[in-house]
Backbone of each chain as ProteinMPNN parsed JSONL, in Angstrom:
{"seq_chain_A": "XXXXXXXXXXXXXXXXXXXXXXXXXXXXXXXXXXXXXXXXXXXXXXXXXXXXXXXXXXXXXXXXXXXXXXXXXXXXXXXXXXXXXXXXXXXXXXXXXXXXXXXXXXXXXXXXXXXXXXXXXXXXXXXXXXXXXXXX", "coords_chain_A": {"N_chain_A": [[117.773, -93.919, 7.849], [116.056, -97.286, 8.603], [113.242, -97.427, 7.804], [110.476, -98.982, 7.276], [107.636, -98.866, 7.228], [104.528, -98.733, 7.186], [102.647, -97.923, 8.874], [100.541, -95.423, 10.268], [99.382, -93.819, 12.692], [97.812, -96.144, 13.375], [97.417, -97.665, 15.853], [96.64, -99.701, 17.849], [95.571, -101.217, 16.044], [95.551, -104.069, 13.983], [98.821, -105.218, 12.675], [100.49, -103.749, 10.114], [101.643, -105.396, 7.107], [104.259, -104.946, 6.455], [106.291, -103.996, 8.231], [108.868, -102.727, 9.755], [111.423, -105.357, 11.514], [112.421, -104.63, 14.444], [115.46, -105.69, 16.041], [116.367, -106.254, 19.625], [118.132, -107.315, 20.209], [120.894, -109.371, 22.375], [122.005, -108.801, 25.716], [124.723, -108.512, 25.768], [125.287, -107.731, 23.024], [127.319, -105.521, 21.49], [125.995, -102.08, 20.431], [127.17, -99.575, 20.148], [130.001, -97.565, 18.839], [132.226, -95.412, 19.922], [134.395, -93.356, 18.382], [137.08, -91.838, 19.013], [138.917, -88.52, 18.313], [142.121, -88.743, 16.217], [144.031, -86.445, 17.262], [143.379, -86.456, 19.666], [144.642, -88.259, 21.402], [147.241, -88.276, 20.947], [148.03, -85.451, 21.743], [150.067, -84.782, 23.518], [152.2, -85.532, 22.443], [151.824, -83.501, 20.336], [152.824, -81.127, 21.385], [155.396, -81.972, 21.654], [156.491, -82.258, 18.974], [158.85, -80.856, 16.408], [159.59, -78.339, 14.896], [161.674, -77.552, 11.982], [163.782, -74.593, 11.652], [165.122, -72.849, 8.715], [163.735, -75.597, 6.815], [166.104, -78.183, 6.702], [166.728, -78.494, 4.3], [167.624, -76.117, 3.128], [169.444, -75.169, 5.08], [171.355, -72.435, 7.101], [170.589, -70.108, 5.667], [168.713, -66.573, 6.009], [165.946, -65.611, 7.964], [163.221, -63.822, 6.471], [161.637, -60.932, 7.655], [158.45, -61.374, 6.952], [158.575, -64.449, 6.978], [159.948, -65.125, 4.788], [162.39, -67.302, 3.152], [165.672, -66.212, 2.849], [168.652, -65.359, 1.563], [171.707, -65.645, 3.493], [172.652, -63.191, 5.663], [171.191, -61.346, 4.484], [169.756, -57.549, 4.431], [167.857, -56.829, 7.243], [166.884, -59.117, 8.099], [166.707, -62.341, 9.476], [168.806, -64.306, 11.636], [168.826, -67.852, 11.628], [166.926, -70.06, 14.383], [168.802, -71.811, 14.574], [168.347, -73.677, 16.691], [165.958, -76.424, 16.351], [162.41, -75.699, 16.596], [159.802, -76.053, 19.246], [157.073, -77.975, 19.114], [155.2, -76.851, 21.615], [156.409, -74.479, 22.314], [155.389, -72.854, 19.92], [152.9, -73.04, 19.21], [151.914, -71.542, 21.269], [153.324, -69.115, 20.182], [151.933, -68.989, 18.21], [149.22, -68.601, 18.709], [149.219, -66.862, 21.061], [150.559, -64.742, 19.911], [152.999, -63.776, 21.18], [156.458, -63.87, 22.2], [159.247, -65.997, 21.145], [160.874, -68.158, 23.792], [163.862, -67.111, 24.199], [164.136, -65.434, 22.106], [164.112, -62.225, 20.31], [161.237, -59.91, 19.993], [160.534, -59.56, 17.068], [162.151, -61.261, 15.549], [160.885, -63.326, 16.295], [158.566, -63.059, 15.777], [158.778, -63.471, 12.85], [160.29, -65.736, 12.536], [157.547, -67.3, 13.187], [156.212, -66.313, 11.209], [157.37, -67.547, 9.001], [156.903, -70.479, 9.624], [153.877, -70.164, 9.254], [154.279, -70.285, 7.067], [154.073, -72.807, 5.925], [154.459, -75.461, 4.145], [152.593, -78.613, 2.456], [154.495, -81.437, 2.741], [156.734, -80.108, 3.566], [159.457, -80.026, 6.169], [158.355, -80.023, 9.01], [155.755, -79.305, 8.564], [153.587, -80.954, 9.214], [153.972, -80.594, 12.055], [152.918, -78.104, 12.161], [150.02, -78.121, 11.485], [148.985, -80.121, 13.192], [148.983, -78.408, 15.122], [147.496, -76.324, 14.7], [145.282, -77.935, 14.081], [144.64, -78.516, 16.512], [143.515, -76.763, 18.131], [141.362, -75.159, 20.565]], "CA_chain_A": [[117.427, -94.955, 8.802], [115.405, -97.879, 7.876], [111.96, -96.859, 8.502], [109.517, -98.983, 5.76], [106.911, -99.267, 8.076], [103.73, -98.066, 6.485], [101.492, -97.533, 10.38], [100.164, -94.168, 10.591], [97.831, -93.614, 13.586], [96.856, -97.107, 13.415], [97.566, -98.093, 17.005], [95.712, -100.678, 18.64], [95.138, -102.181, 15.031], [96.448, -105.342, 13.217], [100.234, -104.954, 12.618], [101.005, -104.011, 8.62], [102.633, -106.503, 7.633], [105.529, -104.741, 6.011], [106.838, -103.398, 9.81], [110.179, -103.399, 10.053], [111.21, -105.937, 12.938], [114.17, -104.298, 14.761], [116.213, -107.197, 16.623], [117.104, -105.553, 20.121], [119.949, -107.824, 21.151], [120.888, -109.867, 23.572], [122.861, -108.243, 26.718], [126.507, -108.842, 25.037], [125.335, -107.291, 21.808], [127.421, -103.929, 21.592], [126.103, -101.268, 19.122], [127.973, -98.194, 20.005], [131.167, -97.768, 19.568], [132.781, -94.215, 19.466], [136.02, -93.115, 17.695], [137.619, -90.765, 19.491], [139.823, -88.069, 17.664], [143.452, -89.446, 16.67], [144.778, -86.023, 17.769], [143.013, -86.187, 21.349], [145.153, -89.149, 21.918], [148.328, -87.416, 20.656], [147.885, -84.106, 22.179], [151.06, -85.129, 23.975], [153.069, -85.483, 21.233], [151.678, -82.581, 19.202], [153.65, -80.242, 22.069], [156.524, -82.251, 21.452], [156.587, -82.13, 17.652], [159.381, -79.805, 16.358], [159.395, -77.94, 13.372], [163.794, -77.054, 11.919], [163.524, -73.67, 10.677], [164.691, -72.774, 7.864], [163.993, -76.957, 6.402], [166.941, -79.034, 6.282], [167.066, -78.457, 2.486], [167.7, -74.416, 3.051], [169.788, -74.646, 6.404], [172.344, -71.35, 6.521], [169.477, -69.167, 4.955], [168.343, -66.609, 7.033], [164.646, -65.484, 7.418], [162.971, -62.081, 6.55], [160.678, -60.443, 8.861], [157.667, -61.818, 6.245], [159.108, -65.533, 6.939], [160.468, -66.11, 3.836], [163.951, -67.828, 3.428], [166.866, -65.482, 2.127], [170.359, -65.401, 1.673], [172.333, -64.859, 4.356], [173.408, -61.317, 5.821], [169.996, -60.127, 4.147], [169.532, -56.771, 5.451], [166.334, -56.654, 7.919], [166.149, -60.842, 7.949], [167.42, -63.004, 11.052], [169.836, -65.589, 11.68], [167.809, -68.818, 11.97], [166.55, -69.324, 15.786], [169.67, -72.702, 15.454], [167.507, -75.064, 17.18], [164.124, -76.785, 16.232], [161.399, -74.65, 17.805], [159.281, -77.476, 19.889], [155.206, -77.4, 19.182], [154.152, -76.308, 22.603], [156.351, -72.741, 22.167], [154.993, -72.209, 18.833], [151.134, -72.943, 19.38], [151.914, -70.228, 22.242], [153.787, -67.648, 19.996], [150.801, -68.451, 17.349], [148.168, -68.156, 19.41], [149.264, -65.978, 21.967], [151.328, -63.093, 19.525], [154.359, -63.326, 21.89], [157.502, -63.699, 21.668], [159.628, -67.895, 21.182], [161.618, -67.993, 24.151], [165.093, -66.985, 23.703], [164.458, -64.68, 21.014], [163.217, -60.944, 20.452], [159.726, -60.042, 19.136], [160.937, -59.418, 15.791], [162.552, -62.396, 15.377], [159.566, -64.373, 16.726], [157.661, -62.671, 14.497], [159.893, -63.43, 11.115], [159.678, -67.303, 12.587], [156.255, -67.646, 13.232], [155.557, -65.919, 9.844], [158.092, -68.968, 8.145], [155.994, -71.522, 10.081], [152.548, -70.337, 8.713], [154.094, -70.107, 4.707], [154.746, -73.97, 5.464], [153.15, -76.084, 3.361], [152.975, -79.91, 2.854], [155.753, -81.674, 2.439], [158.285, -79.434, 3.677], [159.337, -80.249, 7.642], [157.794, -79.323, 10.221], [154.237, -79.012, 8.25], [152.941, -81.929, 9.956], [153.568, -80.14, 13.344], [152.17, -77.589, 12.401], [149.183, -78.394, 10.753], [148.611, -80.71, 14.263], [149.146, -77.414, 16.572], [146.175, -75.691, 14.2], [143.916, -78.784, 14.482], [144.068, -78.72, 18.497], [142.928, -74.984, 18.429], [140.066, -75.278, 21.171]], "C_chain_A": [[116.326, -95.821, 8.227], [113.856, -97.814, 8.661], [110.811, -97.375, 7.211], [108.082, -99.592, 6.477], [105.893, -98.169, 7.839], [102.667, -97.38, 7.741], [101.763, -95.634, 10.251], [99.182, -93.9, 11.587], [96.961, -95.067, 13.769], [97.408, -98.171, 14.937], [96.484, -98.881, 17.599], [94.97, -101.62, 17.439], [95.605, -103.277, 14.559], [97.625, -104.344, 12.766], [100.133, -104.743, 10.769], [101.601, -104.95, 8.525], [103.783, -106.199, 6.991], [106.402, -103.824, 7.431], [107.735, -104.036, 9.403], [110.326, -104.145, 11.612], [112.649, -105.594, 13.295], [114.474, -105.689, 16.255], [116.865, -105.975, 17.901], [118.204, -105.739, 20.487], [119.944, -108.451, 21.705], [121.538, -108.511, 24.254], [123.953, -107.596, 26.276], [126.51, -108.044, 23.925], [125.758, -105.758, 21.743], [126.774, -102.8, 20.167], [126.064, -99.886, 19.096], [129.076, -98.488, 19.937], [131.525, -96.503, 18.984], [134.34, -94.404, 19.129], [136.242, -91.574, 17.991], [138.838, -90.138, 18.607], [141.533, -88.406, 17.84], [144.118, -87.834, 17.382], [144.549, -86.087, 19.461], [144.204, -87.183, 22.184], [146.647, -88.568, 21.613], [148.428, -86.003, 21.038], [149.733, -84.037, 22.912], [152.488, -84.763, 22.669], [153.37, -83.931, 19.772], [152.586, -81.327, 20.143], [154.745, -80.583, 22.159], [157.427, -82.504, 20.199], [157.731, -81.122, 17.35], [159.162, -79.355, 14.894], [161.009, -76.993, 13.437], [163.225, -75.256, 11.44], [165.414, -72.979, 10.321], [164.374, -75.15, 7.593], [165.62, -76.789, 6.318], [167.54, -78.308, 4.957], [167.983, -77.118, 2.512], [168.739, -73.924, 4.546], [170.99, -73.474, 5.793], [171.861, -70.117, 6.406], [169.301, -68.204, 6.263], [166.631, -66.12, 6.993], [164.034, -64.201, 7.89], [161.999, -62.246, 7.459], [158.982, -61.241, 8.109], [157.538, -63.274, 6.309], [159.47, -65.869, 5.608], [161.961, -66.214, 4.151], [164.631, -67.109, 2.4], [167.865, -65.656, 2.323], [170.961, -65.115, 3.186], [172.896, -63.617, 4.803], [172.05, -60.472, 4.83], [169.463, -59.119, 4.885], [167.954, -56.685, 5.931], [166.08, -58.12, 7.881], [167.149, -61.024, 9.021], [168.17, -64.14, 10.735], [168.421, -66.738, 11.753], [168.295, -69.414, 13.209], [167.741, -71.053, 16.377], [169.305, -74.001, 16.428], [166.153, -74.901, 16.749], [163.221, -76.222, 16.966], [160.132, -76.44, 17.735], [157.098, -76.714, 19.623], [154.725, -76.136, 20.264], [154.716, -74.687, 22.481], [156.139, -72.034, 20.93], [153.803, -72.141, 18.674], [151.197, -72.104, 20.687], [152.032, -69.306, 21.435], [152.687, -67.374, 18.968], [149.428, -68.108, 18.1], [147.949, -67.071, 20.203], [149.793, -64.73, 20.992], [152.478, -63.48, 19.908], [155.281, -64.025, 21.342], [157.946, -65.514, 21.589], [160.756, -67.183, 22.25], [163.419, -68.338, 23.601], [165.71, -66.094, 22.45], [163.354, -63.293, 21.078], [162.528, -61.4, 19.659], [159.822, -59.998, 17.691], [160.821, -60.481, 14.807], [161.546, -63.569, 15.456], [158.726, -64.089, 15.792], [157.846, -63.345, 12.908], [159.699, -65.269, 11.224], [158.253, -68.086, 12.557], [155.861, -67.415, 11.628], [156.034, -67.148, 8.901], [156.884, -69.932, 8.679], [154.075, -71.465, 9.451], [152.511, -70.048, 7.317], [154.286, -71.766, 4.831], [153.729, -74.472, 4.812], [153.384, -77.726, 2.893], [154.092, -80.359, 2.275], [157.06, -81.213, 2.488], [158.172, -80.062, 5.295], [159.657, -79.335, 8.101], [156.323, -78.723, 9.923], [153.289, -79.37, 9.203], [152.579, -81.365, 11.055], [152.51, -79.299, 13.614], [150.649, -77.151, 12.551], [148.272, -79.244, 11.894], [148.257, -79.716, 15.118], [147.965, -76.62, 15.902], [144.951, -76.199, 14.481], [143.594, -78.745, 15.999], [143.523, -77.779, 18.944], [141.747, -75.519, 18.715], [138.962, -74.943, 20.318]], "O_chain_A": [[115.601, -95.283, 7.391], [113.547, -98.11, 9.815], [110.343, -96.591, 6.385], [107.609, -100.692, 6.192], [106.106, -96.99, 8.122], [101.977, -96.396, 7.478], [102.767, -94.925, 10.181], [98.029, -93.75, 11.181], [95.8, -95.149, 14.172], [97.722, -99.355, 14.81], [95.374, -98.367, 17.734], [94.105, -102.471, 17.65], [96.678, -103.346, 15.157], [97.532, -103.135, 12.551], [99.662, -105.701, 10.157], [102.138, -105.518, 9.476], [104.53, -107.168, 6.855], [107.175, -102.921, 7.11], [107.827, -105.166, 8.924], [109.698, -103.801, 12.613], [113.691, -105.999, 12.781], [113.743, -106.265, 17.06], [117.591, -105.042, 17.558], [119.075, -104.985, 20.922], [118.78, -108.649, 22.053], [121.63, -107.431, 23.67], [124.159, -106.385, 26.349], [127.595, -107.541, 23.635], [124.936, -104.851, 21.878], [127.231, -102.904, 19.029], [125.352, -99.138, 18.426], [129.538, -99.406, 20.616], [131.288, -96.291, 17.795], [135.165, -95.252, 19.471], [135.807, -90.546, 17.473], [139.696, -90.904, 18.167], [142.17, -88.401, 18.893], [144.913, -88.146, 18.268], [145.403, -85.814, 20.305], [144.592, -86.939, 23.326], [147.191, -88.495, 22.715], [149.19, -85.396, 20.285], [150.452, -83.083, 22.618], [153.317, -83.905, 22.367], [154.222, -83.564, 18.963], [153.077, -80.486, 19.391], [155.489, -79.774, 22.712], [158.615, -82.827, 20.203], [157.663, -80.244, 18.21], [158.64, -79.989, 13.977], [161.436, -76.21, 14.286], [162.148, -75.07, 10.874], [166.382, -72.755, 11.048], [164.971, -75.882, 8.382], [166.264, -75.784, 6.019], [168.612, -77.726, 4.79], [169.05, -77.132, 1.898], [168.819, -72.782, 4.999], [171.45, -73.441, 4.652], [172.424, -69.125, 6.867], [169.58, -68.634, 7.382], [166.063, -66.295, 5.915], [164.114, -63.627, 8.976], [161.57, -63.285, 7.961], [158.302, -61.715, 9.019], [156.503, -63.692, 5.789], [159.266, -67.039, 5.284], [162.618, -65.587, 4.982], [164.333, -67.259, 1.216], [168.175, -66.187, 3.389], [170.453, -64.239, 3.886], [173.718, -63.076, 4.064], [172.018, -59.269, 4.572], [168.776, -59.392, 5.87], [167.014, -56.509, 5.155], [164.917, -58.406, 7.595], [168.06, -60.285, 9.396], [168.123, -64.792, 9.692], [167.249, -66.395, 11.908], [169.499, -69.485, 13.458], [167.8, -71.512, 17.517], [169.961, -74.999, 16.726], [165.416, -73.915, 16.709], [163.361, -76.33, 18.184], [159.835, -77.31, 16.916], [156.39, -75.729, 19.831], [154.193, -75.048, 20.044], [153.926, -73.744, 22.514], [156.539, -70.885, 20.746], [153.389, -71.206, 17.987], [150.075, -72.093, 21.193], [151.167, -68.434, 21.508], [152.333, -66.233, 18.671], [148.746, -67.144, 17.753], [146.92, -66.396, 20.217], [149.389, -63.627, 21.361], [153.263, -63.611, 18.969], [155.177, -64.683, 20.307], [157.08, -66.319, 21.933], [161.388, -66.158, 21.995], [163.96, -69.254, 22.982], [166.837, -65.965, 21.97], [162.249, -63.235, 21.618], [162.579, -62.388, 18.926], [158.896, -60.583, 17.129], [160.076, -60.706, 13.853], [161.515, -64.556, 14.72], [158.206, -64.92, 15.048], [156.967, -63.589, 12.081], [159.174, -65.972, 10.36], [157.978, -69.168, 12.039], [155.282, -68.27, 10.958], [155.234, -67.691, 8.138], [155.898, -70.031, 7.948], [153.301, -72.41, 9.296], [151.584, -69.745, 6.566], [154.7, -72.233, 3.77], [152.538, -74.162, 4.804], [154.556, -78.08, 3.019], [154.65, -79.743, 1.368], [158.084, -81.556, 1.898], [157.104, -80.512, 5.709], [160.451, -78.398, 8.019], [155.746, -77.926, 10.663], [152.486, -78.678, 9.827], [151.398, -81.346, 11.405], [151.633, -79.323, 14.477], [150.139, -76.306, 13.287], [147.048, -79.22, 11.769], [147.322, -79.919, 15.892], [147.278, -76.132, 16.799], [143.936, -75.633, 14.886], [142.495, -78.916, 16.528], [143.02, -77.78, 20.068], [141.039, -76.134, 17.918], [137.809, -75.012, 20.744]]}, "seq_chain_B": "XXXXXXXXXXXXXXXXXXXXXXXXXXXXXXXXXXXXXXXXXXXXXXXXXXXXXXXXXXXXXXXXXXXXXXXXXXXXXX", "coords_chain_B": {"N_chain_B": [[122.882, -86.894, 12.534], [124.174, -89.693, 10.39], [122.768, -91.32, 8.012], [123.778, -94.446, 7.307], [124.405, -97.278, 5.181], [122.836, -100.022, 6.672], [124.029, -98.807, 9.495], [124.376, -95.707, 11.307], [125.844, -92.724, 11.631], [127.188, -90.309, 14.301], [128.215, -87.099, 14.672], [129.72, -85.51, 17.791], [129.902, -82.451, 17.845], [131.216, -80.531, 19.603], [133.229, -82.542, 21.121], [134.066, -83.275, 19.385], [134.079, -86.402, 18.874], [133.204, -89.605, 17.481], [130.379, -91.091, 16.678], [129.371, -94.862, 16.105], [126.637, -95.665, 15.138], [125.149, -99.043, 15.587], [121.541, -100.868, 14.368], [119.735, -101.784, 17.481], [120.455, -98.706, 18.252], [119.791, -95.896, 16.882], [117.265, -96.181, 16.022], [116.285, -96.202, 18.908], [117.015, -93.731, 20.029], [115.977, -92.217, 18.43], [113.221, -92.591, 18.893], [113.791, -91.342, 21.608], [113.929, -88.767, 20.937], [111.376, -87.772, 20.567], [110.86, -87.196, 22.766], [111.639, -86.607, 26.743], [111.929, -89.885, 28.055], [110.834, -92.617, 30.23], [112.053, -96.592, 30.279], [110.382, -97.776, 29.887], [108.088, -96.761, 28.375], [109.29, -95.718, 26.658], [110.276, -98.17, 25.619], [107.815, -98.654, 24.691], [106.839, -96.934, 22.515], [108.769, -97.6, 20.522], [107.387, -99.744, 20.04], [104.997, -99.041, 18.888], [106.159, -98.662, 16.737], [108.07, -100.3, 15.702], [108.003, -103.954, 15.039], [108.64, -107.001, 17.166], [110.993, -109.482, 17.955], [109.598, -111.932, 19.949], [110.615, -113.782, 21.4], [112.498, -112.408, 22.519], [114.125, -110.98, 25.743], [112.663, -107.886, 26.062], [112.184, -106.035, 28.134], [115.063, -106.204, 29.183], [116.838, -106.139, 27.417], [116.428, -103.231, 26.025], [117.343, -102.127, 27.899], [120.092, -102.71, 28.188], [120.61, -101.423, 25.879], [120.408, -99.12, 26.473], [121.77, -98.417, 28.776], [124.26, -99.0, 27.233], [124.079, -96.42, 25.25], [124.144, -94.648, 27.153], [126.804, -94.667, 28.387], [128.422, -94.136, 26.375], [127.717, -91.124, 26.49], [125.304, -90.12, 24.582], [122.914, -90.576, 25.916], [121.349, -89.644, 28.684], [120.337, -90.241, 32.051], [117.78, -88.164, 34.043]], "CA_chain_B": [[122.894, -87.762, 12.412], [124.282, -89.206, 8.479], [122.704, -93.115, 8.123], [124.331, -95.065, 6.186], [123.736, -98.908, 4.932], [122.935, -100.876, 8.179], [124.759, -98.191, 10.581], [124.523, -94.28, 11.219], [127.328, -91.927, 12.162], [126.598, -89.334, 14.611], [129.265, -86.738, 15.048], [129.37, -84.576, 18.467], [130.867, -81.504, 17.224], [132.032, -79.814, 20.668], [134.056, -83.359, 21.688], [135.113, -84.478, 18.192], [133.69, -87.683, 19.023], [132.33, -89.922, 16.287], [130.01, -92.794, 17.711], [129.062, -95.558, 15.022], [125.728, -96.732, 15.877], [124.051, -100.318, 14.973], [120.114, -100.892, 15.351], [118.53, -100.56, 17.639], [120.54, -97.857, 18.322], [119.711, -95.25, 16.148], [116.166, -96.292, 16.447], [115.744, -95.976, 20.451], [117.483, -92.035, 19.893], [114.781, -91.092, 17.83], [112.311, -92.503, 19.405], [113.355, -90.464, 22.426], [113.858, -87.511, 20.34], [110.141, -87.598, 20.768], [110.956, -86.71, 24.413], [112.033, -87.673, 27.838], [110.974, -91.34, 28.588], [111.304, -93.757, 31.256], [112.315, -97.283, 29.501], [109.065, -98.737, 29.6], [107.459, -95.269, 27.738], [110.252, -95.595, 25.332], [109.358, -99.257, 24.677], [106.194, -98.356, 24.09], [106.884, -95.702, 21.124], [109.324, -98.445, 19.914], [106.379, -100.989, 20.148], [104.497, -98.222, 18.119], [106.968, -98.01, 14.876], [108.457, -101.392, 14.99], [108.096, -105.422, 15.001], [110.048, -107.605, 17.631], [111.186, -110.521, 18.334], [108.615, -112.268, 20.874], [111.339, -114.627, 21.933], [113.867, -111.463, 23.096], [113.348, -110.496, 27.014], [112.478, -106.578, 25.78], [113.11, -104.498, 28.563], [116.538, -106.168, 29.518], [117.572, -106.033, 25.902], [116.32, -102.005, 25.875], [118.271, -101.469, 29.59], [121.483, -102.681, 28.16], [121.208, -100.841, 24.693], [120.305, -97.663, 26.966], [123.097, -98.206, 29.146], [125.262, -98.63, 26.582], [124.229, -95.094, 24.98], [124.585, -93.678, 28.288], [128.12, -94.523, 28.683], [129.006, -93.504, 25.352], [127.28, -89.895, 26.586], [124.597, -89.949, 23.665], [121.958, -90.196, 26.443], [121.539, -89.613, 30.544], [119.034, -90.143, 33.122], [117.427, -87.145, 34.471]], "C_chain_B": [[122.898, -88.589, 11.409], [123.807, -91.026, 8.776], [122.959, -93.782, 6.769], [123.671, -96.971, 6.052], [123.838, -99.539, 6.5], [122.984, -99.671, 9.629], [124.19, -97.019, 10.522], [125.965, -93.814, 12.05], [126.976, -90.648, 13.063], [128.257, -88.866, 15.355], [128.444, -85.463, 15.927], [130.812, -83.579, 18.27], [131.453, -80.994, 18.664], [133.014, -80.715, 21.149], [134.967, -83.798, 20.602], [135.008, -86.03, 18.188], [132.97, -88.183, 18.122], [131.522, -91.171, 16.862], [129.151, -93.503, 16.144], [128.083, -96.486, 15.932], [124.686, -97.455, 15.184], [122.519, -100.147, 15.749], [120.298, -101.68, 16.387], [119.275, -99.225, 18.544], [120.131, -96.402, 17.917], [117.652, -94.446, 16.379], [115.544, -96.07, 18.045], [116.658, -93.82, 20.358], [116.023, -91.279, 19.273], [113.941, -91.183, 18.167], [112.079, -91.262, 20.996], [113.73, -89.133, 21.782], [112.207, -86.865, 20.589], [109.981, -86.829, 21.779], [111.311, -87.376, 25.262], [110.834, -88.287, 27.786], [111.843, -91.738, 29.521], [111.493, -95.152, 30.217], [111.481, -97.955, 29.583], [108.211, -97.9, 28.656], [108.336, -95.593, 26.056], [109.807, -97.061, 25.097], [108.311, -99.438, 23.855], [106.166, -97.931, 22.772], [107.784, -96.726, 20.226], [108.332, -99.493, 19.355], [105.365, -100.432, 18.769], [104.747, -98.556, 16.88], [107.103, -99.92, 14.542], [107.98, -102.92, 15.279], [108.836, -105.933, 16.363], [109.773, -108.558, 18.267], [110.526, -111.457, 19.907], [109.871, -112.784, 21.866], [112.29, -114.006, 22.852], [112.921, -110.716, 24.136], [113.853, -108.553, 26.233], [113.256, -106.164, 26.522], [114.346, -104.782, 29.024], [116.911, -105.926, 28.57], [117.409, -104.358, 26.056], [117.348, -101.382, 26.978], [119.415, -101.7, 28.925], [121.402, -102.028, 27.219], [121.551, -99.501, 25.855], [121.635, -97.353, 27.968], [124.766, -97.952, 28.198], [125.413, -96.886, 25.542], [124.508, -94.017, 26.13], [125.925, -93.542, 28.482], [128.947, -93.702, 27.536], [128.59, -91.38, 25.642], [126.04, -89.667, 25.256], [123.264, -89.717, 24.474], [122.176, -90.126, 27.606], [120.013, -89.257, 30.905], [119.257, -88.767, 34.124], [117.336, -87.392, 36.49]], "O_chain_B": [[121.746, -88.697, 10.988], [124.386, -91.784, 9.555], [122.502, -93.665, 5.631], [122.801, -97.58, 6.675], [124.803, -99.472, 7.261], [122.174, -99.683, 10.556], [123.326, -96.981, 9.645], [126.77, -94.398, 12.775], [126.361, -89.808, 12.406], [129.065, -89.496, 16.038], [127.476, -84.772, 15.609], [132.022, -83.748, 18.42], [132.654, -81.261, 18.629], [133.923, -80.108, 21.714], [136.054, -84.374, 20.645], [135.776, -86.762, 17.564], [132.027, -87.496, 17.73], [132.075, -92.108, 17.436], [128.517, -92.835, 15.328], [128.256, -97.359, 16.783], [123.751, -97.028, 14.507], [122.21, -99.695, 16.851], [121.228, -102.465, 16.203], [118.634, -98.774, 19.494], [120.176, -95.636, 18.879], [117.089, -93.378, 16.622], [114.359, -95.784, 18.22], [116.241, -92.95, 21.122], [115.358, -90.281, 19.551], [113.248, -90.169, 18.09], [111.085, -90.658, 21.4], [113.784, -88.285, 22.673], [111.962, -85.671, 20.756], [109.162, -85.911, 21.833], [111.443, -88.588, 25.095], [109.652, -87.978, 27.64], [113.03, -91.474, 29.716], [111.032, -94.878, 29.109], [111.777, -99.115, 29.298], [107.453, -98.638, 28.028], [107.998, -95.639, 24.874], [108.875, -97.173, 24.301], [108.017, -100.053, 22.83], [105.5, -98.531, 21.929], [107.481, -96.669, 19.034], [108.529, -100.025, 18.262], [105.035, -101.171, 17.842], [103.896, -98.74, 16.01], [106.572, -100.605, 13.667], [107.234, -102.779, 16.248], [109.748, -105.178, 16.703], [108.787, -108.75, 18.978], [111.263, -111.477, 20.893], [110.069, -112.251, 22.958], [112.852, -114.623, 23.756], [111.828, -110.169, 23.99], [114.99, -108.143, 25.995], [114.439, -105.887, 26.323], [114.991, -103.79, 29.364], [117.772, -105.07, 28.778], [118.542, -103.931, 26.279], [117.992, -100.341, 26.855], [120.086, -100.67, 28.991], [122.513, -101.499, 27.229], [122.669, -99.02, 26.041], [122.33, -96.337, 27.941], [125.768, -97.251, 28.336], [126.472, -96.341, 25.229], [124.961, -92.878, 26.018], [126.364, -92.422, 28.743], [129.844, -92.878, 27.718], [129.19, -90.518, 25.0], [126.065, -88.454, 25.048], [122.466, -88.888, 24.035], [123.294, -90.538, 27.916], [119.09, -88.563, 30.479], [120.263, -88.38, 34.717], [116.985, -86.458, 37.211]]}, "name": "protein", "num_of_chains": 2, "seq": "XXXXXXXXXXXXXXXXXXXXXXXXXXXXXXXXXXXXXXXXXXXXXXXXXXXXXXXXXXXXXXXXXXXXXXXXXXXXXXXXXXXXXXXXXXXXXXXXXXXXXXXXXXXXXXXXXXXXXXXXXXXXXXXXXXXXXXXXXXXXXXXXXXXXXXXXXXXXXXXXXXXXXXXXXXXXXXXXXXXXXXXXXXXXXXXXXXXXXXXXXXXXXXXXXXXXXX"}
């Protein structure tokens, strides 16, 4: 802050004359202005975000209990959950543990675990990476 | 509170709110950092540090900065 204003204790004396002169304004003159977080304004959106699982690239695949993406018919790995899982029931099943509706705990498990190996540039990062930042 | 050329940046970590504030913003915060004031008290301590413009009606100019930090939440009357 600009502070070159040499007064120490010298109150009620002649002014230094290197005082800074702060300008308060007129009325009109604004000099706040806050920037509110872009997700606060998207919070909306971040529960409506989906994330495909397995990606696009890998559909077919199915996914082990660990979330990674395997062959199909891999024994102990799941079908994939066939529809886009939507933000708001995946910042539940991560936050909360439980289960994605429509599917056992297992399974929820094996998805959630895919969703937190994502990493940028694959889809459905973005979502997720939004549903982490909103964590109260 | 990080001050940069001209401006400072003061981020409130529990809202995520970033407020970008011009003098005499910056400058009327710290002065009441000193402590609660009334806006004639706080002139005063302002009157203290800095220079100003003879020609500029003070305490309306100080009432609207202060209002305007109030709205932003940076300060509130007790």
């Amino acid at each position: 802050m600009a502070e070159d204003s040499e007064e120490t204790g010298e109150q009620g004396m002649a002014k230094p004359s290197r005082r800074h002169v702060l300008m308060m304004g007129g009325a009109a003159a604004s000099t706040v202005v806050t920037v509110r977080p872009a997700l606060a304004q998207t919070a909306g959106s971040i529960m409506a975000c989906e994330i495909p699982i397995p990606d696009p690239g890998r559909m077919g695949n199915y996914i082990a209990a660990d979330g990674s993406v395997v062959p199909p018919g891999t024994p102990g790995a799941f079908p994939p959950p066939g529809r886009n899982l939507v933000g708001e029931e995946v910042r539940d099943a991560l936050q909360g543990g439980g289960t994605i509706r429509g599917y056992g705990y297992e399974e929820s498990q094996a998805y959630t675990n895919y969703i937190r190996r994502l990493q940028s540039g694959m889809s459905g990062f973005t979502c997720y990476a939004s549903i982490q930042m909103s964590r109260g | 509170m990080i001050a940069l050329d001209g401006v400072a940046l003061i981020f409130h970590r529990p809202s995520g709110l970033t407020h970008i504030v011009a003098p005499p913003a910056p400058q009327i915060l710290e002065a009441l950092g000193e402590g609660d004031a009334d806006p004639a008290a706080l002139l005063d301590r302002l009157k203290r540090d800095y220079d100003f413009d003879d020609s500029e009606d003070l305490e309306a100019a100080l009432e609207a900065r202060l209002t305007e930090l109030e709205t932003s939440g940076l300060v509130w009357r007790a």
